[in-house]
N, C-alpha and C positions, 0 to 999 in steps of 0.2 A: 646758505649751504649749497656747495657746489661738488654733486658727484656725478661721476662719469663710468659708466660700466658697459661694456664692450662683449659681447660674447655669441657663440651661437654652436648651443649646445644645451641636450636634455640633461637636467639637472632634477633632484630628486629635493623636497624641501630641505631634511637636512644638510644637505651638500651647500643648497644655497645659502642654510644660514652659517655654515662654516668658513663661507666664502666672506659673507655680512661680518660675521665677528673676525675673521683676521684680516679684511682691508678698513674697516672704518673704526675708528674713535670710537671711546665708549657713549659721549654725547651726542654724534651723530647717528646710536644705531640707537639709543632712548628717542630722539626723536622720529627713526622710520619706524618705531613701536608706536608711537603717540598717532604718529600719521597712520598707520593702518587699526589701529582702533577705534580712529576716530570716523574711518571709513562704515564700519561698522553700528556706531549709534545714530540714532536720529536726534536732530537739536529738539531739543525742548523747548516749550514754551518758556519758562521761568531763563535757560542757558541764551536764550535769544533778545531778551529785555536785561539780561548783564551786559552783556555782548554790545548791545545797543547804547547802556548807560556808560558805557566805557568808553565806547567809542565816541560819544557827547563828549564828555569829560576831557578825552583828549584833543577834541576840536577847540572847546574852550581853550584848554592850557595852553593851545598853541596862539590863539588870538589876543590872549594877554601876554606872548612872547615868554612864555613858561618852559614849551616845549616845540623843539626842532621835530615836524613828522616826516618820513620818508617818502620817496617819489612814488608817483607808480610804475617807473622802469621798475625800480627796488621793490616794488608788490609782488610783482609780475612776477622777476626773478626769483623771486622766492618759491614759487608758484612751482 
């Protein structure tokens, strides 16, 4: 996901989310919801050992040429 937001000016929350909801897709504002909620919690114990066995998982699949993983330029940028 690639956004660009340019401005410089006090803005009041709802203004900025009026701003959110009529420049971005609806997928891309579910995701800066996911992102600032997730600001919000602490990983868990139990979210951290999913997290972990998944990420196994995909290492495997990849070493049996299962699955194609992404760079870490492509991390980064996510990022």
């Amino acid at each position: 996901m690639s956004v660009t937001v340019h401005f410089n000016t006090r803005l009041s929350i709802a203004e900025l989310a009026s701003i959110i909801r009529n420049q971005l897709p609806p997928k891309e504002r579910q995701e800066l919801v996911n992102l600032l909620q997730a600001d919000d919690k602490p990983v868990t114990k139990e979210q951290l050992k999913t997290d972990l066995k998944e990420a196994i998982e995909e290492v495997n699949q990849f070493k049996k040429g299962k699955k194609q993983l992404r760079s870490a330029w492509e991390v980064l940028n996510e990022l």
